[in-house]
C-alpha positions, 0 to 999 in steps of 0.5 A: 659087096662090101661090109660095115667092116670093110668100110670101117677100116677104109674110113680109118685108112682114109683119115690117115691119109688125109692127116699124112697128106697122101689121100690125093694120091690114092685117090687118083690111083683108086681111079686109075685101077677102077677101084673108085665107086660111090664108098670112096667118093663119098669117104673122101669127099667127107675126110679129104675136104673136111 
């Protein structure tokens, strides 16, 4: 279970990578180590194709 924290500094960590060009990247990487649920889609659903 993650904490408003966590889901801080992965919402950070997103937006720099939707600014530096690699959030497509980690996004498939995220689904390749199964880390990928419905935090993630979400943040990058909202940050990537802003």
């Amino acid at each position: 279970m993650t904490t408003i924290k966590d889901n801080t500094v992965v919402a950070v960590f997103i937006i720099v990578l939707r600014f530096t060009g690699l959030g497509y990247a980690i996004f498939i990487s995220l689904i390749i180590n199964g880390r990928f649920n419905a935090v993630y889609t979400w943040l990058y659903t909202v940050f990537y194709f802003w």
